[in-house]
RORO-236917 format. One record per residue (C-alpha): residue in three letters; x, z, y. Coordinates in pm, whole numbers. Layout:
[pt "Ala",[X,Z,Y]]
...
END
This chain:
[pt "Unk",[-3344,8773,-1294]]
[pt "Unk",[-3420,8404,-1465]]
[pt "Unk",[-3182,8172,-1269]]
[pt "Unk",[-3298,7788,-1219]]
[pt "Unk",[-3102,7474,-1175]]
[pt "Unk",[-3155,7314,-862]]
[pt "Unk",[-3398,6973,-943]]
[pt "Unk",[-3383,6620,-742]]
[pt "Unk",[-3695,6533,-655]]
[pt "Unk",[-3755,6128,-640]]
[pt "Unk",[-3697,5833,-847]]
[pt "Unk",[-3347,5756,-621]]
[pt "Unk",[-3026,5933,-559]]
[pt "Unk",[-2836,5633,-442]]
[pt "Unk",[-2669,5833,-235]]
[pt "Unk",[-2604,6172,-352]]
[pt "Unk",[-2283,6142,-452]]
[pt "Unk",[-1979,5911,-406]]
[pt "Unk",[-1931,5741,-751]]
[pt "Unk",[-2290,5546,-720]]
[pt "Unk",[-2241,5324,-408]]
[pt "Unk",[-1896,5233,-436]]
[pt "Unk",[-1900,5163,-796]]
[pt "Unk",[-2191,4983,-761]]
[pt "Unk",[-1977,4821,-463]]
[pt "Unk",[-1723,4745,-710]]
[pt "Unk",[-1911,4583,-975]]
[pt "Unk",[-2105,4368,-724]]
[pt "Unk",[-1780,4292,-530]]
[pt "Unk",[-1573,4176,-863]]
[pt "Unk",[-1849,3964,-940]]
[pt "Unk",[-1887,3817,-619]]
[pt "Unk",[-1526,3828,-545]]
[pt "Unk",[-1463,3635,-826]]
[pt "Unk",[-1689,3402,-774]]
[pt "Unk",[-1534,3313,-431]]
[pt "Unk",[-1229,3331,-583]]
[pt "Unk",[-1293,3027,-828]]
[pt "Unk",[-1462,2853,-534]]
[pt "Unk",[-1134,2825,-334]]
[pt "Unk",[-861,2819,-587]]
[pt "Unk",[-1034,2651,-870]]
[pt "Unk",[-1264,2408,-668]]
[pt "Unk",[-1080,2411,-342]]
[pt "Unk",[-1369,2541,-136]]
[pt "Unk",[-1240,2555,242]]
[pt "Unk",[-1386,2917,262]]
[pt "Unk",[-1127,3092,454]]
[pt "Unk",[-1017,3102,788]]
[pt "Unk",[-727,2863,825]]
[pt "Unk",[-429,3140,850]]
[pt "Unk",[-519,3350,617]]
[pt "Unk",[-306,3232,277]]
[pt "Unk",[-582,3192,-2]]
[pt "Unk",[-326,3406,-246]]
[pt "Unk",[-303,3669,3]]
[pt "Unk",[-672,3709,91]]
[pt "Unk",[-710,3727,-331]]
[pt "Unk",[-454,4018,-418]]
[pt "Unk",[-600,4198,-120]]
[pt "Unk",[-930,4196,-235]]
[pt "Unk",[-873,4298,-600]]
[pt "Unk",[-669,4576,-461]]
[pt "Unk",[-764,4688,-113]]
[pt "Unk",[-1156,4598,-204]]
[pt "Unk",[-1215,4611,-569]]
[pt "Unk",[-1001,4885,-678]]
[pt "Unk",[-988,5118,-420]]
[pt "Unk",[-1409,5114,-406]]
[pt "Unk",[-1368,5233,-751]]
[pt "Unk",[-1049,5485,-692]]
[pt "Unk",[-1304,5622,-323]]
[pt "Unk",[-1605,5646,-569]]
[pt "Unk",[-1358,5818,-852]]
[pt "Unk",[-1211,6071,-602]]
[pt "Unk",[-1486,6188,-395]]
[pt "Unk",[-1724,6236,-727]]
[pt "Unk",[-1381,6408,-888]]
[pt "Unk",[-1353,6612,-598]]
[pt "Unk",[-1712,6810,-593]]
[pt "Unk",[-1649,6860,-947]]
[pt "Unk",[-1290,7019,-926]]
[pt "Unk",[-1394,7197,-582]]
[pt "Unk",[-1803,7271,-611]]
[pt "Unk",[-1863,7188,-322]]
[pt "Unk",[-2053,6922,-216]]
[pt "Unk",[-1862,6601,-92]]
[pt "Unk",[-1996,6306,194]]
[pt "Unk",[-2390,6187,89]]
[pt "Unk",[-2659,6081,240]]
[pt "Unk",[-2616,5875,533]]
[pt "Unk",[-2276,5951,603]]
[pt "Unk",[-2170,5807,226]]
[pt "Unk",[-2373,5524,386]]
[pt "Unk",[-2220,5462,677]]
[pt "Unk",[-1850,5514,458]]
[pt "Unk",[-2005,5270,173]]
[pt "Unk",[-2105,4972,488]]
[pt "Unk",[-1764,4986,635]]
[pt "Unk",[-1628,4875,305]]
[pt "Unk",[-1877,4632,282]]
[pt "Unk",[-1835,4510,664]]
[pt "Unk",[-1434,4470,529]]
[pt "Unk",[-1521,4224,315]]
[pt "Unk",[-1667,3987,596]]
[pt "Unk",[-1388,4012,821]]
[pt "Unk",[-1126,3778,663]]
[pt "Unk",[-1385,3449,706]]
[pt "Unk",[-1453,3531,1045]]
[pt "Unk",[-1259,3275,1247]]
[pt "Unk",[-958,3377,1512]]
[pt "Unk",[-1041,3766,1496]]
[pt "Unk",[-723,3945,1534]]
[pt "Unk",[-546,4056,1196]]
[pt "Unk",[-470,4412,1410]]
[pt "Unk",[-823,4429,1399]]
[pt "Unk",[-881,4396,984]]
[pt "Unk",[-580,4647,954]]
[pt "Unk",[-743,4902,1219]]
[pt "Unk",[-1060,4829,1049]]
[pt "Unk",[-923,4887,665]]
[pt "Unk",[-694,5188,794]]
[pt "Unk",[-990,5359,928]]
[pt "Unk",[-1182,5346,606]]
[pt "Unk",[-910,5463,369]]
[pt "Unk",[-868,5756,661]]
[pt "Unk",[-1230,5851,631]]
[pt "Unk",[-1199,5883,256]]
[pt "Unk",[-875,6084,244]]
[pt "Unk",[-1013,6298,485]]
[pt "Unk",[-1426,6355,338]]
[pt "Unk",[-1200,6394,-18]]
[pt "Unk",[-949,6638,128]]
[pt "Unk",[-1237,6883,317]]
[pt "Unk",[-1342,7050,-20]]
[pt "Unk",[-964,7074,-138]]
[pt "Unk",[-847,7241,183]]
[pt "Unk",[-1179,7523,181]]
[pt "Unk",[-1159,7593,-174]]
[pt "Unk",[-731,7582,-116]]
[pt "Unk",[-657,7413,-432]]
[pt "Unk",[-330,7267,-293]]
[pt "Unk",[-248,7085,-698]]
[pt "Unk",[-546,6830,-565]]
[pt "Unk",[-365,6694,-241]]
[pt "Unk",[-148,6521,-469]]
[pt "Unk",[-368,6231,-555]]
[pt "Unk",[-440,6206,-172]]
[pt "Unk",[-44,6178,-101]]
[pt "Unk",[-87,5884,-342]]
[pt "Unk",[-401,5716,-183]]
[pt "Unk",[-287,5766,179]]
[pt "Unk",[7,5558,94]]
[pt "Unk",[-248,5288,67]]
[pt "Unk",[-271,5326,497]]
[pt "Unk",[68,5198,567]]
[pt "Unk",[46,4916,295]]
[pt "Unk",[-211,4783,446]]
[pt "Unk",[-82,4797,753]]
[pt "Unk",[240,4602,656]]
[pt "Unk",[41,4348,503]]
[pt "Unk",[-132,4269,787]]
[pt "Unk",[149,4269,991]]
[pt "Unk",[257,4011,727]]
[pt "Unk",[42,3811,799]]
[pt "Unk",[38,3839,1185]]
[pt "Unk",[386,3716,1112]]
[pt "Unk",[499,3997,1292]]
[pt "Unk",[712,4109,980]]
[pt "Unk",[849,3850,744]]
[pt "Unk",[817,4031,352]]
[pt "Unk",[497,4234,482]]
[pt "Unk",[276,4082,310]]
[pt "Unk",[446,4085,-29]]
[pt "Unk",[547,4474,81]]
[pt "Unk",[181,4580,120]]
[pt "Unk",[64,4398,-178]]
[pt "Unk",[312,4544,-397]]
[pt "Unk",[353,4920,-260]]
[pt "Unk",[-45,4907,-306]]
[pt "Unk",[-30,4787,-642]]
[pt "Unk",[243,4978,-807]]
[pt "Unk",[74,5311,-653]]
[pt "Unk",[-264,5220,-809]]
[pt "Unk",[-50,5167,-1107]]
[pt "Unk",[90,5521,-1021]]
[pt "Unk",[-263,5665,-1027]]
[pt "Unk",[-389,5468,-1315]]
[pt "Unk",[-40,5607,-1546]]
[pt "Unk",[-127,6000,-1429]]
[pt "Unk",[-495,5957,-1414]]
[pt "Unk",[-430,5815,-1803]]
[pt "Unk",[-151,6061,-1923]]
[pt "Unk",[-424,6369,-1820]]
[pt "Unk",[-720,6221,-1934]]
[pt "Unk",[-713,5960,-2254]]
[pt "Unk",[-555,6200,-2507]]
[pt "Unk",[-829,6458,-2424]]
[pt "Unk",[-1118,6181,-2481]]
[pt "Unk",[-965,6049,-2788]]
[pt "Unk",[-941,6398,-2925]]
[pt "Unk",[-1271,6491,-2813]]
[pt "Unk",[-1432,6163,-3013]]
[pt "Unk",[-1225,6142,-3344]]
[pt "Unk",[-1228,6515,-3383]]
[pt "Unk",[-1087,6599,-3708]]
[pt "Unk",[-848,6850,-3587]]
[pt "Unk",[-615,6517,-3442]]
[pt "Unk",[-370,6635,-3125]]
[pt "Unk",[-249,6337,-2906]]
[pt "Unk",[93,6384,-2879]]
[pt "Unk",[241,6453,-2544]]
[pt "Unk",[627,6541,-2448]]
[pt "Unk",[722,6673,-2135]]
[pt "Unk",[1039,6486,-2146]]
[pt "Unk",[837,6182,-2158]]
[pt "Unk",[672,6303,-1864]]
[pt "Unk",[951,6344,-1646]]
[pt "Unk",[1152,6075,-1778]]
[pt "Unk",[863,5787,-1703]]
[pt "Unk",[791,5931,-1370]]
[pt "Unk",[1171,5903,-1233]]
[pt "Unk",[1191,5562,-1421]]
[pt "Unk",[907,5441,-1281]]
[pt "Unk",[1021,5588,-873]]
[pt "Unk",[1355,5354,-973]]
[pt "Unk",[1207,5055,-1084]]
[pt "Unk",[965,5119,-774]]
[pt "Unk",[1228,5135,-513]]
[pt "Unk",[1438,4839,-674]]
[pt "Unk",[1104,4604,-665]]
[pt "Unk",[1037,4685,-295]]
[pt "Unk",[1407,4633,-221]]
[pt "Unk",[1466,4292,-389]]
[pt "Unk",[1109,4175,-210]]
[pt "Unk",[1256,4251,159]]
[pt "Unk",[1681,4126,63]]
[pt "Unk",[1613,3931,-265]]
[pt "Unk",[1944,4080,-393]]
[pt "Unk",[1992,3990,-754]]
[pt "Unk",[2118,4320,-795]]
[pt "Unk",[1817,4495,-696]]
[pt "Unk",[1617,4237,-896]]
[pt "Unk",[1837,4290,-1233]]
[pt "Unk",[1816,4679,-1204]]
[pt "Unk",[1419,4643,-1181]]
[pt "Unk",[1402,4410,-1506]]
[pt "Unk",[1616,4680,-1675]]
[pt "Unk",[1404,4985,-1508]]
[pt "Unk",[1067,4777,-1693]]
[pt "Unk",[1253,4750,-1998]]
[pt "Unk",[1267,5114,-2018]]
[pt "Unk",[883,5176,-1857]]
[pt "Unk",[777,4993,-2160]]
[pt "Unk",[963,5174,-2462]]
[pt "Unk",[853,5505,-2309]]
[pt "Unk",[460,5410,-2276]]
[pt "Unk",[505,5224,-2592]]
[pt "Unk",[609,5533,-2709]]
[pt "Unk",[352,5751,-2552]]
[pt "Unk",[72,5493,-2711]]
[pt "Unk",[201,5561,-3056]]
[pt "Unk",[139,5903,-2991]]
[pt "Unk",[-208,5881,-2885]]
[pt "Unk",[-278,5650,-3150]]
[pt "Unk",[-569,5719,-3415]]
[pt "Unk",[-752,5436,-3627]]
[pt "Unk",[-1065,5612,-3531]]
[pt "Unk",[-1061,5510,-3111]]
[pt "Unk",[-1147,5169,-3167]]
[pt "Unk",[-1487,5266,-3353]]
[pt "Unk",[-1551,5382,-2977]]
[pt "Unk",[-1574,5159,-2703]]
[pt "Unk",[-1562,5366,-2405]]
[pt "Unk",[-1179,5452,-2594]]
[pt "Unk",[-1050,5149,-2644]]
[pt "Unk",[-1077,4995,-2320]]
[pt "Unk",[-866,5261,-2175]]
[pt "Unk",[-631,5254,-2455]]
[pt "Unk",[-633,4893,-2392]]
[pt "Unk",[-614,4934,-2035]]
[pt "Unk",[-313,5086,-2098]]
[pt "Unk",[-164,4909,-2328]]
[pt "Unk",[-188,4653,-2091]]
[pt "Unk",[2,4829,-1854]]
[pt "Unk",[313,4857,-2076]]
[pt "Unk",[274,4516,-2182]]
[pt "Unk",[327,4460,-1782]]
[pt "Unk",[671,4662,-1807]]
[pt "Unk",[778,4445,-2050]]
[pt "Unk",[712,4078,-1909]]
[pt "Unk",[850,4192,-1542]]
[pt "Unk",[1174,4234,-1775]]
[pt "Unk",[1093,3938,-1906]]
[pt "Unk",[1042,3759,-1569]]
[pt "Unk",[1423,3853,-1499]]
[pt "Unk",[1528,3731,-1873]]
[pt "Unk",[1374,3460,-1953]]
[pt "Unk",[1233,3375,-1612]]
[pt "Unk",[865,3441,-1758]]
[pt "Unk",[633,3359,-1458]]
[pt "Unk",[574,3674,-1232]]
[pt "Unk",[208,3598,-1157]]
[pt "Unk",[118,3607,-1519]]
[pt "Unk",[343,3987,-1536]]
[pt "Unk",[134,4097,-1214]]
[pt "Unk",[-186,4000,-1399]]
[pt "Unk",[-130,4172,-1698]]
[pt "Unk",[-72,4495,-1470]]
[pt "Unk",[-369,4347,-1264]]
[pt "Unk",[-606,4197,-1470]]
[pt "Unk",[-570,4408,-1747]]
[pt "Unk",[-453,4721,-1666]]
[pt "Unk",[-642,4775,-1360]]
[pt "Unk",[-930,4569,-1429]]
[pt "Unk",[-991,4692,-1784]]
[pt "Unk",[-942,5090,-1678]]
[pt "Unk",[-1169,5067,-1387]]
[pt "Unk",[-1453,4900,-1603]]
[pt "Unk",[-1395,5143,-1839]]
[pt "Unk",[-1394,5470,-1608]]
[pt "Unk",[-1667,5316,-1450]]
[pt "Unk",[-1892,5286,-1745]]
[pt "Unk",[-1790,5638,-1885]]
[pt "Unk",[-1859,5827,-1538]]
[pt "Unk",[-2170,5681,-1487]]
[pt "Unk",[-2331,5731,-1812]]
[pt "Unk",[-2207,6115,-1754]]
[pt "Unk",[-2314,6152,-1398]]
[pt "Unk",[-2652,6042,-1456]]
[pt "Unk",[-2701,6265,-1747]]
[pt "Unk",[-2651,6001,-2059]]
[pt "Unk",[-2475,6068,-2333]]
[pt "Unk",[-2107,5875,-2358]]
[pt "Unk",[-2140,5871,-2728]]
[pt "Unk",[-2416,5668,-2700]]
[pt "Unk",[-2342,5381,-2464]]
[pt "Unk",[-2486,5055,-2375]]
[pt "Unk",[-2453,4788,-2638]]
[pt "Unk",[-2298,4567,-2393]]
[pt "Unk",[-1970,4732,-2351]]
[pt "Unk",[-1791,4575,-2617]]
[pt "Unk",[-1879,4266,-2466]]
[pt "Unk",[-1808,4325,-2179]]
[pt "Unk",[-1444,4487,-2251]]
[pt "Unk",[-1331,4193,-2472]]
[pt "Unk",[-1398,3953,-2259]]
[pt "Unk",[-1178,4107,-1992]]
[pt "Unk",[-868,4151,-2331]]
[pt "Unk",[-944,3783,-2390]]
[pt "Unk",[-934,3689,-2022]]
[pt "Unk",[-597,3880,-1928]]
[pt "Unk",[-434,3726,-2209]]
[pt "Unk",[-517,3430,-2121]]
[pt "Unk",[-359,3496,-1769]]
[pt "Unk",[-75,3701,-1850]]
[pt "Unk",[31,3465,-2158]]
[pt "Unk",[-125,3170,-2235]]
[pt "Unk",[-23,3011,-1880]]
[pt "Unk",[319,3089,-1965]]
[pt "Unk",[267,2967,-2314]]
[pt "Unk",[55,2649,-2267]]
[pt "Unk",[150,2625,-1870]]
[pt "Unk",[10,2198,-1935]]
[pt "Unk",[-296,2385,-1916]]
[pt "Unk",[-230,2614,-1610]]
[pt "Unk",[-567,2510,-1461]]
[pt "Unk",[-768,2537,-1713]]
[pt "Unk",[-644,2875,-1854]]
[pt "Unk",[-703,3024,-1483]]
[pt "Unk",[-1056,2893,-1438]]
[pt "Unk",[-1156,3030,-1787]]
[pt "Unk",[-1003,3405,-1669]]
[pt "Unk",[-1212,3386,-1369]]
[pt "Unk",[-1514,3243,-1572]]
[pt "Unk",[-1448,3571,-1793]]
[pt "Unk",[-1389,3832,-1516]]
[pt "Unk",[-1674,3690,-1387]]
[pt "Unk",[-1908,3720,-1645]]
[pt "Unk",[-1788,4094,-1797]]
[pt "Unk",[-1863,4241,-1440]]
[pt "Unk",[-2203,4059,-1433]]
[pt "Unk",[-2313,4226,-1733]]
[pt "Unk",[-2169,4545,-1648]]
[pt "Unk",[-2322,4532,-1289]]
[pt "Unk",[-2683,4432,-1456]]
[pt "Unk",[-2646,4751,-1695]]
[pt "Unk",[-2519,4966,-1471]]
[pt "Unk",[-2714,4896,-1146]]
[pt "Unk",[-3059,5053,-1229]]
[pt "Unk",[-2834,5417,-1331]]
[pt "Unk",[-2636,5390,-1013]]
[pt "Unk",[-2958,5386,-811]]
[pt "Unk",[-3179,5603,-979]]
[pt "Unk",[-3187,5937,-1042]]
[pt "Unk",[-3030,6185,-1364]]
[pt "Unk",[-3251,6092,-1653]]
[pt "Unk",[-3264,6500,-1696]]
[pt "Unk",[-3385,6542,-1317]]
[pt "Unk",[-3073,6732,-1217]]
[pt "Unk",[-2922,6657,-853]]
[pt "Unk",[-2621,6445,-840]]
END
């Protein structure tokens, strides 16, 4: 008996599985987002209800909005893949992909209760864990709840940042914000540690082995639990204690992901785009460690340290997930990828450096090195959204469902 692969019929599959509305969400949302972003800060553009802290209402968004469309789109595509079986589509993926959407409005509406925008963003992040956790449970692959532990914890940091800024709790805000960032930071250091050895094997070929310890493992894991507890501490007392052990904690994060880098290493990955943006990405990351222990030693500025987690470690591994999903999803071939890419990725290098350093280095030209960083993340989403849109919304080039 011949057997056939199933065939999607149509031009459009916008909403056959989870990675093409919420990346598309994402893309579209860090371009916008941005935008907005340089209207207030940049231009002072009175866009935000009056008690909502512009600085608040931005790390929100390129966490709770930006990021975690990409991490939904990531796990519920992930999930069907791990599981076969079929995760949310259709109009209930809808429905899911317009409450995001609906989340980004709430914060200019004037006077509307901040319980409200926490009940609101709680829900959302519920629906996901549970539509991502269905196909786990039936197919009882237990190993997968772990990622869910991790993006559930994203319920009660939102709630505490709302609280936060309800001024029902004093440190909320800075607790959310920084439990939800250091736990996408979390994902992003497992998601990286399983996959980007793998792909740079796979591409330089050659016979080359990443190398991986399981002492390294362990080791950055409980270091990075420390450093996590100490950060969240020192934000609610502000005990110099807490705050020196954290320095010396990041210290340590980045000689052990240094170390990990150099074992991933070959001069072959940056012939390959889709590579070195997560290498980057990465790098990024580490380079993070080492200005938070740099914040407490030299008293580097701790905005620029969170943007070189945030801007480039976050920013530059979701672009580059993004762009590497897709083009597999819809049946493309990741060898082969857009032309833009390189673009795209070195503008957001060039523009976290100029955040994460350059203020600190040049800080007479605070200003202008932040509006030039927006200008870039601006502009390397734009080009990735135009690229990417038309494959998000149509169908597999190969006619397969998905």
């Amino acid at each position: 008996m011949l057997m056939f692969e199933p065939t999607h019929k149509g031009r459009y599959a916008f909403l056959q599985l989870g990675f093409r509305p919420f990346f598309l969400a994402a893309m579209a949302g860090a371009t916008l987002l941005g935008i907005i972003w340089s209207v207030i800060y940049s231009f002072n553009g009175q866009l935000l209800r009056s008690d909502y802290p512009i600085i608040s209402w931005h790390a929100h968004e390129m966490i709770f909005a930006y990021s975690l469309a990409v991490v939904s789109g990531f796990l519920l595509t992930a999930v069907k893949n791990r599981t076969g079986i079929q995760t949310i589509n259709g109009k209930p993926l809808l429905v899911l992909a317009l409450l995001w959407l609906v989340g980004r409005a709430l914060p200019f509406i004037p006077e509307l209760p901040f319980w409200f925008l926490a009940l609101h963003e709680s829900s959302f992040l519920g629906l996901v864990v549970f539509f991502a956790a269905q196909p786990i449970i039936q197919t009882r692959q237990w190993k997968q709840m772990a990622i869910l532990g991790k993006l559930f914890l994203f319920i009660p940091a939102s709630i505490l940042f709302h609280l936060g800024l309800s001024g029902v709790l004093a440190s909320g805000k800075e607790l959310g914000i920084y439990l939800a960032l250091y736990t996408l930071i979390a994902l992003i250091l497992t998601m990286g540690r399983r996959v980007i050895p793998s792909f740079i094997e796979n591409a330089v070929g050659g016979g080359f082995q990443a190398k991986n310890d399981i002492w390294l493992d362990r080791l950055s894991l409980g270091m990075f639990l420390v450093f996590l507890i100490a950060e969240l501490y020192a934000l609610v007392t502000g005990h110099s204690t807490a705050v020196f052990i954290g320095g010396l904690i990041a210290l340590t994060l980045f000689v052990l992901h240094a170390f990990r880098l150099f074992g991933w290493h070959h001069r072959q990955l940056w012939q390959h785009s889709l590579l070195w943006s997560l290498y980057l990405a990465y790098a990024w990351i580490t380079i993070g460690f080492l200005l938070k222990f740099l914040v407490v030693a030299i008293n580097y500025n701790p905005w620029a340290a969170v943007h070189a987690f945030g801007y480039g470690g976050i920013g530059l591994i979701t672009a580059g997930m993004m762009a590497r999903v897709i083009l597999g999803h819809t049946g493309r071939n990741v060898f082969a990828p857009p032309a833009i890419l390189p673009l795209a990725f070195g503008l957001l290098t060039v523009g976290t450096f100029l955040r994460a350093v350059m203020t600190w280095l040049l800080p007479e030209y605070y200003q202008i090195w932040i509006l030039a960083a927006q200008i870039i993340w601006v502009v390397a989403f734009a080009s990735l959204l135009a690229v990417y849109a038309p494959m998000l919304i149509k169908a597999r080039v190969e006619g397969r469902p998905g």
